[in-house]
Backbone atoms as SQL, in Angstrom:
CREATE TABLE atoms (id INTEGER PRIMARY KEY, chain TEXT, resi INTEGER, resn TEXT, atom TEXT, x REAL, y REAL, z REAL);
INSERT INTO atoms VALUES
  (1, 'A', 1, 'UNK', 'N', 7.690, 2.254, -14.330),
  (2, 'A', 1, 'UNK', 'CA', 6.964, 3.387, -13.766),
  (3, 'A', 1, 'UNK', 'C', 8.004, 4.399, -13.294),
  (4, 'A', 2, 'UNK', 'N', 7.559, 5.700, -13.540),
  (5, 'A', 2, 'UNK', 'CA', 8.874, 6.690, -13.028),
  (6, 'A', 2, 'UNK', 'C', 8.513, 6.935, -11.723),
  (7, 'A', 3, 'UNK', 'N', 9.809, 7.426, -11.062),
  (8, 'A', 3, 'UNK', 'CA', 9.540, 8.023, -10.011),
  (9, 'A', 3, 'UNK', 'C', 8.496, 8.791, -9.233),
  (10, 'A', 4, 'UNK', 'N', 8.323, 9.756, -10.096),
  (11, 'A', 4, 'UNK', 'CA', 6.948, 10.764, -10.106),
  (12, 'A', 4, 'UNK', 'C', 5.686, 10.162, -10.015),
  (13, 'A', 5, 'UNK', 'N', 5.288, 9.247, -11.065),
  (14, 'A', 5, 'UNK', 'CA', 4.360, 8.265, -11.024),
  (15, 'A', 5, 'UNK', 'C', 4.388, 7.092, -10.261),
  (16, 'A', 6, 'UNK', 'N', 5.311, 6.465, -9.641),
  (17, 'A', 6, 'UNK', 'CA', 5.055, 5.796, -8.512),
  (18, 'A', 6, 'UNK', 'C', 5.087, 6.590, -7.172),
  (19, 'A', 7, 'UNK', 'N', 5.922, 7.484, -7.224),
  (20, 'A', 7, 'UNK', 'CA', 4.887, 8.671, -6.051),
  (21, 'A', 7, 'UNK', 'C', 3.472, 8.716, -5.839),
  (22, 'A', 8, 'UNK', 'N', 3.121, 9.404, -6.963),
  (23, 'A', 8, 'UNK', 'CA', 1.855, 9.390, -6.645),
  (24, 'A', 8, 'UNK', 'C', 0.860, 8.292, -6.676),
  (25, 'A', 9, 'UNK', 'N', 1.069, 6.906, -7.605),
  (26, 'A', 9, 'UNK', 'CA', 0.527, 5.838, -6.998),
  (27, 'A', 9, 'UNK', 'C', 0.038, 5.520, -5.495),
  (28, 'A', 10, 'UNK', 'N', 1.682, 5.876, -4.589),
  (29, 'A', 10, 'UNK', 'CA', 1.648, 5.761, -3.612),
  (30, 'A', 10, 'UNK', 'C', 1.007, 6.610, -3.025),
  (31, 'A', 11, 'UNK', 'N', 0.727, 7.341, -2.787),
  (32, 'A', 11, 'UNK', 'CA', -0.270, 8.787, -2.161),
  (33, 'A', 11, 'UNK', 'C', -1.481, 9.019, -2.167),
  (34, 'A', 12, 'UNK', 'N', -1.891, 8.152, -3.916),
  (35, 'A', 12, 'UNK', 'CA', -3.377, 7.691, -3.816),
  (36, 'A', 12, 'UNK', 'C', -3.913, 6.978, -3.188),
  (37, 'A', 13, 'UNK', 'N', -2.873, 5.549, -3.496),
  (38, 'A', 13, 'UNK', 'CA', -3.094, 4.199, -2.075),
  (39, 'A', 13, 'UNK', 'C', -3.315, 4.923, -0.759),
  (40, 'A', 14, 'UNK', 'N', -2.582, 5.484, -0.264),
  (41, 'A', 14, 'UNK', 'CA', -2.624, 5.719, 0.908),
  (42, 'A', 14, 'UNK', 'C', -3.816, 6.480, 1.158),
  (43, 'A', 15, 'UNK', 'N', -4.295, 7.362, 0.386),
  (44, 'A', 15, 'UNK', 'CA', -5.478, 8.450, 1.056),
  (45, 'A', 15, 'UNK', 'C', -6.761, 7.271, 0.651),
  (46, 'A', 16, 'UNK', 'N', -6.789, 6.467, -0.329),
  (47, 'A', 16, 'UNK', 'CA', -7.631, 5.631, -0.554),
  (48, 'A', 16, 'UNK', 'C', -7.949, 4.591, 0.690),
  (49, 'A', 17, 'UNK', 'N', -6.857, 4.560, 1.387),
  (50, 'A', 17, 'UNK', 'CA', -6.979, 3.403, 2.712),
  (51, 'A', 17, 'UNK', 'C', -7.578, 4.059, 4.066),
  (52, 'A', 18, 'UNK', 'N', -7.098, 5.398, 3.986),
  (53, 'A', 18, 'UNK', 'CA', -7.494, 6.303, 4.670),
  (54, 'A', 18, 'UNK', 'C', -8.787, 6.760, 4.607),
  (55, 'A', 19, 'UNK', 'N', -9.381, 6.748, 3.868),
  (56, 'A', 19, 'UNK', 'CA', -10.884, 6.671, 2.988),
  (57, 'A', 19, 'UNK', 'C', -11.954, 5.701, 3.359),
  (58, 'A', 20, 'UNK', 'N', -11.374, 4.660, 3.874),
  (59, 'A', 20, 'UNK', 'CA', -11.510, 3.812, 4.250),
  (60, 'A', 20, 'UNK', 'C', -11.686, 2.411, 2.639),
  (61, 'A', 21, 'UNK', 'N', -11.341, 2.661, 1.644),
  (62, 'A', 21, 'UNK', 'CA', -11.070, 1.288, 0.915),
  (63, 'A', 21, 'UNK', 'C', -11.467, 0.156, 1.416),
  (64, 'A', 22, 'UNK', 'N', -12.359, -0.600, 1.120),
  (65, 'A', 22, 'UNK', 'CA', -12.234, -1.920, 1.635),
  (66, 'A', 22, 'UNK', 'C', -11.346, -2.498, 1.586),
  (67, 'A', 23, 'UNK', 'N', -10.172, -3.494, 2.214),
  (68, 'A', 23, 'UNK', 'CA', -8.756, -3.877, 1.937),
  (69, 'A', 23, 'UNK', 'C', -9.761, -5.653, 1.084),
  (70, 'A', 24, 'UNK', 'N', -8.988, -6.180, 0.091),
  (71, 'A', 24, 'UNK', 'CA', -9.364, -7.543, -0.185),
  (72, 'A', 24, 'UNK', 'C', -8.318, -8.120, -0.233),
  (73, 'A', 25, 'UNK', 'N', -7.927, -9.258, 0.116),
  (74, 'A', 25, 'UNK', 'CA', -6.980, -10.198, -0.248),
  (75, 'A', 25, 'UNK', 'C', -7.716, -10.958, -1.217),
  (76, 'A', 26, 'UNK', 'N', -6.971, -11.766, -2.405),
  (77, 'A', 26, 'UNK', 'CA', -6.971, -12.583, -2.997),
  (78, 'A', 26, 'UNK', 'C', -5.949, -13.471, -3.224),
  (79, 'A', 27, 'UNK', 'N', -6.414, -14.730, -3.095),
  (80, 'A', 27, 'UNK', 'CA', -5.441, -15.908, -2.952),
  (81, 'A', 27, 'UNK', 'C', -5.906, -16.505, -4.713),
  (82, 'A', 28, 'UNK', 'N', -4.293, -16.703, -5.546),
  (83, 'A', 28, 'UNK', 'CA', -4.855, -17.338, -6.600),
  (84, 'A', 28, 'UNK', 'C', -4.103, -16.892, -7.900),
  (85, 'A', 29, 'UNK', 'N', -3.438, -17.647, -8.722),
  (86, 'A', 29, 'UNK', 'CA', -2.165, -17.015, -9.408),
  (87, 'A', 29, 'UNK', 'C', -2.909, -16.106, -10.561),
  (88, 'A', 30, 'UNK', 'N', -4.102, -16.478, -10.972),
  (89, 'A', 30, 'UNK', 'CA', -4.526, -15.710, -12.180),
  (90, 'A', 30, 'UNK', 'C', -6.223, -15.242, -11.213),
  (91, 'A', 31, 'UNK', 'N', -6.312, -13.849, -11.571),
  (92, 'A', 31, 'UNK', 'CA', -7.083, -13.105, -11.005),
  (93, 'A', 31, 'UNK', 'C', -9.091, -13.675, -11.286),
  (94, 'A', 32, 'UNK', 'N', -8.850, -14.204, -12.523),
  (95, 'A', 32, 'UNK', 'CA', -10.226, -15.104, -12.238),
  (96, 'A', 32, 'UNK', 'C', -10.771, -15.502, -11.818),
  (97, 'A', 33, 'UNK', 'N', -9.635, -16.924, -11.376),
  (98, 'A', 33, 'UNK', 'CA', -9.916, -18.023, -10.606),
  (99, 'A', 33, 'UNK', 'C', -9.436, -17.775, -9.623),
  (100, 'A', 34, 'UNK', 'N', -9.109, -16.494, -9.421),
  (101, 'A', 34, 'UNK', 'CA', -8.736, -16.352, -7.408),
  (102, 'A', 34, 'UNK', 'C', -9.893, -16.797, -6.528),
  (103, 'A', 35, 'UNK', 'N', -9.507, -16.649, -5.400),
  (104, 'A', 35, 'UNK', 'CA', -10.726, -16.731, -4.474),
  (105, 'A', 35, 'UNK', 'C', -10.141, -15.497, -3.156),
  (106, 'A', 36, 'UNK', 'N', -11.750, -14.614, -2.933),
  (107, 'A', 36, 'UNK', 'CA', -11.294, -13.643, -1.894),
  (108, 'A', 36, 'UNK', 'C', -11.869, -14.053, -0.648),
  (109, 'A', 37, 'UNK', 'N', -10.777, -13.892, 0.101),
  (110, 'A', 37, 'UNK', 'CA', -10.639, -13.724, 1.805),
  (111, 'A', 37, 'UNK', 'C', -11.369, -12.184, 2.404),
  (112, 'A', 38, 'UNK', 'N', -12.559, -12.359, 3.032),
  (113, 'A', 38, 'UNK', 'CA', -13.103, -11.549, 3.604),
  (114, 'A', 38, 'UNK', 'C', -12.287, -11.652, 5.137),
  (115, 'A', 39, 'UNK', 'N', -11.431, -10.020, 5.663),
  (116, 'A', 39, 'UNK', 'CA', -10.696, -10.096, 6.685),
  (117, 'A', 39, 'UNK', 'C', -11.519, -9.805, 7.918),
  (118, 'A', 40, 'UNK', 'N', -11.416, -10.560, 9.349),
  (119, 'A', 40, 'UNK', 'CA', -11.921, -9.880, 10.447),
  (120, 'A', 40, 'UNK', 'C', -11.419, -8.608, 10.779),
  (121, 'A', 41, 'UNK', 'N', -12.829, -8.122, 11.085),
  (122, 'A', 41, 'UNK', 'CA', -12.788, -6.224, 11.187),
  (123, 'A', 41, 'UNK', 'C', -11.443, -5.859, 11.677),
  (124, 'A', 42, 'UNK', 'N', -11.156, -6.691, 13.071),
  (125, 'A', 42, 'UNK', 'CA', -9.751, -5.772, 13.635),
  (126, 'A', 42, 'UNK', 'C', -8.767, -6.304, 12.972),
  (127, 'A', 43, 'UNK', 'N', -8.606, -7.491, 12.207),
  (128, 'A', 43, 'UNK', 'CA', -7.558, -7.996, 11.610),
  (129, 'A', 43, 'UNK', 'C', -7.317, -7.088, 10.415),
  (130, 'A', 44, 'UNK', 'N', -7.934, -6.609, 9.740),
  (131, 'A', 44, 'UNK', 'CA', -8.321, -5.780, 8.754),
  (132, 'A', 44, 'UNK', 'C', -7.976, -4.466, 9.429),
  (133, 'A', 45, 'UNK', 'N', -8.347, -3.825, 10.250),
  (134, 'A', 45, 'UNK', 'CA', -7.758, -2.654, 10.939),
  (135, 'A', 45, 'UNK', 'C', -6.533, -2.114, 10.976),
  (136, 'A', 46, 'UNK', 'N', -5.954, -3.350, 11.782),
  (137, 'A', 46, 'UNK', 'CA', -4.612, -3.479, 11.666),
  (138, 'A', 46, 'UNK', 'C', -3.933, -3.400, 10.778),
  (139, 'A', 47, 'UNK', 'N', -4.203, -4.388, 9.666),
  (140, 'A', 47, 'UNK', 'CA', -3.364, -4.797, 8.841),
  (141, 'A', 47, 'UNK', 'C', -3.834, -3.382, 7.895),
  (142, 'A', 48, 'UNK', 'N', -4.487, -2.190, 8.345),
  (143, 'A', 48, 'UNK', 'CA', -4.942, -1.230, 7.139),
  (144, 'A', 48, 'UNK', 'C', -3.180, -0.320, 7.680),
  (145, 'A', 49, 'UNK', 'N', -3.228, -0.223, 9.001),
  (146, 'A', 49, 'UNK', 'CA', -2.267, 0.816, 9.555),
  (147, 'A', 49, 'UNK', 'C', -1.204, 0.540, 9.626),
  (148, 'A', 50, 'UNK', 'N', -1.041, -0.575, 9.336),
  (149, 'A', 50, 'UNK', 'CA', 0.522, -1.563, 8.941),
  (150, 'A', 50, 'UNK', 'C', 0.798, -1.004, 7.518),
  (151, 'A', 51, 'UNK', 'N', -0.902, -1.184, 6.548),
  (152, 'A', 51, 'UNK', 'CA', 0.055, -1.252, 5.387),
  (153, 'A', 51, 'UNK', 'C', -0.245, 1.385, 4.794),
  (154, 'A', 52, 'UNK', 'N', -0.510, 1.417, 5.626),
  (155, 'A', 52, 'UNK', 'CA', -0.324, 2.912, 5.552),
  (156, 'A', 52, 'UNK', 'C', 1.139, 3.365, 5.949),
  (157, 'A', 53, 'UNK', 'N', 1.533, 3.081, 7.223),
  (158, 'A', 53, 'UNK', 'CA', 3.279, 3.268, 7.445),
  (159, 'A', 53, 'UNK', 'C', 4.448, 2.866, 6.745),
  (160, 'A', 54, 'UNK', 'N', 3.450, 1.495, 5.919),
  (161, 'A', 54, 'UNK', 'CA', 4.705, 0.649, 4.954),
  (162, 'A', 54, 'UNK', 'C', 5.433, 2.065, 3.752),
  (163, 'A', 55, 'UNK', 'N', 3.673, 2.249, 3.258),
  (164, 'A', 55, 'UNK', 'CA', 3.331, 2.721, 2.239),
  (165, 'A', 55, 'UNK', 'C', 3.945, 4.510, 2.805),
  (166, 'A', 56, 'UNK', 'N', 3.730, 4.719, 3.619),
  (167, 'A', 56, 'UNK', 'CA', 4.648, 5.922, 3.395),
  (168, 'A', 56, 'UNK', 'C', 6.035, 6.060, 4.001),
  (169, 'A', 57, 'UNK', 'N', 5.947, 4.777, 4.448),
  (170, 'A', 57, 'UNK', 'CA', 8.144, 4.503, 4.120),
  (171, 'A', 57, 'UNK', 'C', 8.630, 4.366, 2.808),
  (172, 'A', 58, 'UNK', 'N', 7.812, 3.790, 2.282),
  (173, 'A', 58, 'UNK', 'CA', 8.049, 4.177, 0.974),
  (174, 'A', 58, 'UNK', 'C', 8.449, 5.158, -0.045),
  (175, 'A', 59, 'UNK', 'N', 7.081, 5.915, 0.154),
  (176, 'A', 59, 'UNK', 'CA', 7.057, 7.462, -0.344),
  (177, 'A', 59, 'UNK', 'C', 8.279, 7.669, 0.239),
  (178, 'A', 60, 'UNK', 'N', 8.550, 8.128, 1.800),
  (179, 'A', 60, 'UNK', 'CA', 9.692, 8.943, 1.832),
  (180, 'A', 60, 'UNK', 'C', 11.118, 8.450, 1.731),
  (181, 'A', 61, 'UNK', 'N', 10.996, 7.123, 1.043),
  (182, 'A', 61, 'UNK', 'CA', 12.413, 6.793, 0.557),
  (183, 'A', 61, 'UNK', 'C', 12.105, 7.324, -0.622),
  (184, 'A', 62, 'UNK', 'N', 11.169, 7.655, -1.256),
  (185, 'A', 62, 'UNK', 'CA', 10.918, 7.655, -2.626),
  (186, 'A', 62, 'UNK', 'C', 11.405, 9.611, -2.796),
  (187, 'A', 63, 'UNK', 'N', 11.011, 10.224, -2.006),
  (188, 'A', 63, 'UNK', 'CA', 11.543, 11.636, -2.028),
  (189, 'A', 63, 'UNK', 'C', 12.319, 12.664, -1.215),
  (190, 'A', 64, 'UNK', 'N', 13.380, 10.977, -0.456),
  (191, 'A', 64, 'UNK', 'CA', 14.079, 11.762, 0.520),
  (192, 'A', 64, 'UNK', 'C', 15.824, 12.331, -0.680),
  (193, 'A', 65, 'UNK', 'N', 16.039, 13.220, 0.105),
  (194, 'A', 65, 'UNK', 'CA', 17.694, 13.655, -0.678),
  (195, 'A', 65, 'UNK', 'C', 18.656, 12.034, -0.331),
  (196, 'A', 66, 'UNK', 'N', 19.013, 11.879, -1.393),
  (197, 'A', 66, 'UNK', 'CA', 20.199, 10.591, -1.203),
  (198, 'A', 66, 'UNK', 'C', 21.871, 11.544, -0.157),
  (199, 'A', 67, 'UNK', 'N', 21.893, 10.509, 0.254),
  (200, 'A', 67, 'UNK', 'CA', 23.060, 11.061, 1.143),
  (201, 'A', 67, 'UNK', 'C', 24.479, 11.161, 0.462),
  (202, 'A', 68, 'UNK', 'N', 24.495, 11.927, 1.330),
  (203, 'A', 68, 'UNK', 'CA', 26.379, 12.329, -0.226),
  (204, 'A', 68, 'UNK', 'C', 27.364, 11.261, 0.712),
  (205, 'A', 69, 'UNK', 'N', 28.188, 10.923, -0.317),
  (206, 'A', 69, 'UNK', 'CA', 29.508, 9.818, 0.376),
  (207, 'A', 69, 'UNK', 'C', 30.268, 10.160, 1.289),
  (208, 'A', 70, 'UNK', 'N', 30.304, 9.246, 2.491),
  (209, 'A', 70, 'UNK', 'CA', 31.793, 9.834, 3.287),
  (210, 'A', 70, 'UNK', 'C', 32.721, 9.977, 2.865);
């Protein structure tokens, strides 16, 4: 994925969570036979605004200027 396009991956995620997205976990190596974990509301809350800050540490490693060498 290029740069550009995992940018904006990331930007969608994020306004999508912001949107409110339902968050799902799935436990389970092949997506079939997973099984989903319905999260408690505040556990789910949380874990929405955890993964929004992740997600735009991301982004702005993703479009900060690289630092020139000492």
């Amino acid at each position: 994925m290029s740069e550009v396009a995992s940018d904006r991956h990331w930007r969608e995620t994020v306004e999508r969570l912001r949107g409110g997205e339902p968050l799902r976990v799935l436990i389970g190596e092949k997506l079939y036979s997973a099984s989903e974990i319905v999260l408690a509301p505040a556990f789910a809350a949380s874990l929405r605004t955890d993964l929004i800050a992740d997600i735009e540490a991301q982004i702005a490693g993703l479009t900060s200027e690289p630092e020139p060498p000492s």
